[in-house]
NUNULO-188764 format. One line per 5 residues: number of its first residue (from 1); their letters; for each residue x, y, z of C-alpha. Coordinates in steps of 0.1 Angstrom, whole numbers. Layout:
<rs>
NUM) a) X:Y:Z ~ ...
</rs>
This chain:
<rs>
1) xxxxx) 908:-643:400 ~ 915:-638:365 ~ 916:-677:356 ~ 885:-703:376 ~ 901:-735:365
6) xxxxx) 935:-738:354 ~ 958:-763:342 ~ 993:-761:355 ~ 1024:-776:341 ~ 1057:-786:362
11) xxxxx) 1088:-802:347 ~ 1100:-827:363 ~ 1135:-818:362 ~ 1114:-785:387 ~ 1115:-813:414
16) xxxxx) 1148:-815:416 ~ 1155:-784:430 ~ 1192:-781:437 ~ 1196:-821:434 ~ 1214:-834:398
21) xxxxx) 1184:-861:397 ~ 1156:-875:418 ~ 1126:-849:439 ~ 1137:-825:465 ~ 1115:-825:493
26) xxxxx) 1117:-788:499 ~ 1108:-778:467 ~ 1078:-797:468 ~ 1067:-782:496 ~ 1063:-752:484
31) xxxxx) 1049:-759:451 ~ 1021:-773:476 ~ 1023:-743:494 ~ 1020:-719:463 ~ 991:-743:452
36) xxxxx) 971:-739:481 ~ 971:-700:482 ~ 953:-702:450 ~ 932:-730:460 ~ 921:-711:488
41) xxxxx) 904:-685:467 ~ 886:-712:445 ~ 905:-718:418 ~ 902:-755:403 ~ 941:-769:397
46) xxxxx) 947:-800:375 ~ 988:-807:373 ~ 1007:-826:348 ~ 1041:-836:355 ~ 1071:-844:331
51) xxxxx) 1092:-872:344 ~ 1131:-855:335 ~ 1141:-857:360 ~ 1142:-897:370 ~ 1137:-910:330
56) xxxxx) 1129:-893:297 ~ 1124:-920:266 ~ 1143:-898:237 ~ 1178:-898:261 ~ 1170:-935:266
61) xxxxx) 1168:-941:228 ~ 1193:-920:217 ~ 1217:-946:238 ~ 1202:-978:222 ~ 1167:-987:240
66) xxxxx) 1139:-994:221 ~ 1118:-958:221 ~ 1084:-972:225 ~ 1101:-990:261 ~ 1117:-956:271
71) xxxxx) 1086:-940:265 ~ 1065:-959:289 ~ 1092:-959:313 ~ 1091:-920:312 ~ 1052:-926:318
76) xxxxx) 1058:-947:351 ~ 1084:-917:359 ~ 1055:-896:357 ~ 1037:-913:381 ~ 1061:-912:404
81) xxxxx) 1063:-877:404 ~ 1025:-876:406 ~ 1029:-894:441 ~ 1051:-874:454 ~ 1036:-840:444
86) xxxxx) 1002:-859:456 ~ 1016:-865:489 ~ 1032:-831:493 ~ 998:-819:487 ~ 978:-837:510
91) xxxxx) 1005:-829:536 ~ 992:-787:530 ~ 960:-797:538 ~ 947:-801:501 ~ 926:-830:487
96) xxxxx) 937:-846:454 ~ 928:-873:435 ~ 960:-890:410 ~ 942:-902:374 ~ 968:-916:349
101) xxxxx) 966:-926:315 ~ 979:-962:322 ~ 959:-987:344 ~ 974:-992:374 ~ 947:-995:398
106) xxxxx) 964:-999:432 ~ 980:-967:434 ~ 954:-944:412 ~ 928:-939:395 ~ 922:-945:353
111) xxxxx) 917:-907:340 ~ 878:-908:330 ~ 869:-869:319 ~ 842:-866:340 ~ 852:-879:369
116) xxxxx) 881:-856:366 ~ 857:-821:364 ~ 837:-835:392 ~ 869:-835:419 ~ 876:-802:402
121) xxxxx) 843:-790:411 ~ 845:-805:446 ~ 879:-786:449 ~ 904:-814:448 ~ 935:-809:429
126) xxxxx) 935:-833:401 ~ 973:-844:391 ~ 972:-864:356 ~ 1002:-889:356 ~ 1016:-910:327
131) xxxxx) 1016:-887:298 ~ 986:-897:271 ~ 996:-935:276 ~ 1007:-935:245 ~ 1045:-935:231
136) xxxxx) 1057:-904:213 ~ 1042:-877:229 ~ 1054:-855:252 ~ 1037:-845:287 ~ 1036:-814:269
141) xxxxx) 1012:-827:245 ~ 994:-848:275 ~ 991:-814:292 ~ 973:-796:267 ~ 952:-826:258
146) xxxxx) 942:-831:293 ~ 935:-794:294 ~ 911:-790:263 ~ 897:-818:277 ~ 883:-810:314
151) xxxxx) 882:-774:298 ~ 907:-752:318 ~ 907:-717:312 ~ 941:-718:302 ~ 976:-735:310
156) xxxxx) 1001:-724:331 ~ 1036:-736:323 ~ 1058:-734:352 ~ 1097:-728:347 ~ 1128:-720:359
161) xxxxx) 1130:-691:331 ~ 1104:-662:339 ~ 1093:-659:300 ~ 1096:-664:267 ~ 1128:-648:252
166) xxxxx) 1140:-639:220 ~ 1169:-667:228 ~ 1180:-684:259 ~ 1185:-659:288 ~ 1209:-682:303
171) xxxxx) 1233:-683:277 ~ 1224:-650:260 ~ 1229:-618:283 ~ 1208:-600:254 ~ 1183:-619:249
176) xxxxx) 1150:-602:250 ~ 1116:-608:272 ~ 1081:-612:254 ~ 1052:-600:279 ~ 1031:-606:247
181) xxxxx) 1029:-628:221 ~ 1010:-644:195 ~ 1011:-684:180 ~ 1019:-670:149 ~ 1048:-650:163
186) xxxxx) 1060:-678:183 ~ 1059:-700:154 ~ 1073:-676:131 ~ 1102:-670:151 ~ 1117:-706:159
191) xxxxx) 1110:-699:193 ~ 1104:-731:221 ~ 1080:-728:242 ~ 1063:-764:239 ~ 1067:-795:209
196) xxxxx) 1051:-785:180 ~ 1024:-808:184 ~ 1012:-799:216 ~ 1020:-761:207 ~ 998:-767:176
201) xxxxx) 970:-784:194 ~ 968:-756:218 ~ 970:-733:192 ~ 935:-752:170 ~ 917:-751:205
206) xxxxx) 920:-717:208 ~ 936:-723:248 ~ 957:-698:257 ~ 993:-705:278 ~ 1016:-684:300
211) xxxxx) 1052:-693:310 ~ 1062:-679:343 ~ 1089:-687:367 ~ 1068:-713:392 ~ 1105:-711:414
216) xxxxx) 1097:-674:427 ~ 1072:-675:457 ~ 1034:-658:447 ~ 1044:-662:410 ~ 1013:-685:409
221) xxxxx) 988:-664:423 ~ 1001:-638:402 ~ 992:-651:367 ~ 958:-666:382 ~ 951:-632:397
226) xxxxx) 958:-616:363 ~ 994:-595:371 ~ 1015:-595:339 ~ 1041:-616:353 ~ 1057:-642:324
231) xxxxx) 1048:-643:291 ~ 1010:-647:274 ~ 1010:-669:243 ~ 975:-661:229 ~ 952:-660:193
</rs>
């Protein structure tokens, strides 16, 4: 394996699947699936989930709410999504542990760093719910803080779009596919592939990320394997 710990990032408009809100139970299933063929050649896999797809805290303020209350309502989103992909997990036969950046010590654990490398070690799958804790930042930026962090080889951003493109593919038959590309490029270019400051962060730390279609089964053990499959974003 080209990658020996990664982190990965899901949307969480991913769980959906064909749904218009909420978590598709098939879908998780084989993200758990896909998960365990890499887990099964020892690769360490921390997740971070997004919470799209049951709240995100900018669509709640742009209709009125207070931002800092949409915000940690999108963090409790994330958790919920951490559950489910927990539970889907566990049901493959994997063990995982759920750390989140809020307290809430019924249902998980508070993320502590090293307690975090240590169930990577032991070969759990370590799924890091409610963003940084803190309003105004994206799980993008909770990803790749979480990543530097419990220091993952790289991140692996998961999609329903197999790269980075010059422009949208699906709304631009022309757009064209990076296989390759620098941070400078990226940034040069206007192009999205994460909020600036998570993009920047990543970019200071030197931690390289590849955007791949997770929706196409064996995608994952592609890019951990080292097949050019997505896009690379690297120094």
């Amino acid at each position: 394996m080209k990658y020996k710990r990664i982190l990965l990032k899901l949307s969480g408009e991913a769980l959906m699947g064909d749904r218009q809100y909420g978590i598709d139970p098939v879908r998780l299933a084989e993200y758990a699936k896909d998960i365990k063929t890499i887990i099964d050649y020892g690769v360490e896999v921390a997740i971070v989930i997004g919470g799209g797809n049951i709240f995100r805290g900018v669509s709640g303020a742009s209709n009125g709410m207070d931002r800092v209350q949409g915000d940690h309502m999108g963090m409790l989103a994330t958790v919920i999504n951490g559950l489910a992909l927990q539970s889907a997990l566990e049901d493959a036969g994997i063990p995982t542990r759920l750390q989140t950046a809020i307290k809430i010590n019924e249902v998980a654990e508070p993320f502590i760093r090293r307690k975090a490398m240590r169930h990577l070690e032991k070969g759990r799958v370590v799924i890091f719910g409610g963003g940084t804790g803190n309003p105004y930042f994206t799980t993008d930026s909770a990803a790749v803080l979480r990543a530097i962090e419990i220091e993952a080889d790289v991140i692996l951003k998961g999609t329903r779009v197999d790269g980075i493109y010059t422009a949208d593919p699906e709304k631009d038959s022309n757009a064209e596919k990076f296989d390759f590309i620098s941070f400078d490029d990226v940034l040069s270019k206007g192009l999205k592939v994460m909020d600036t400051t998570a993009f920047t962060l990543s970019q200071e730390n030197k931690l390289p990320i590849v955007v791949f279609d997770m929706n196409t089964k064996g995608n994952l053990l592609k890019v951990v394997s080292g097949e050019n499959i997505g896009t690379q974003v690297n120094i």
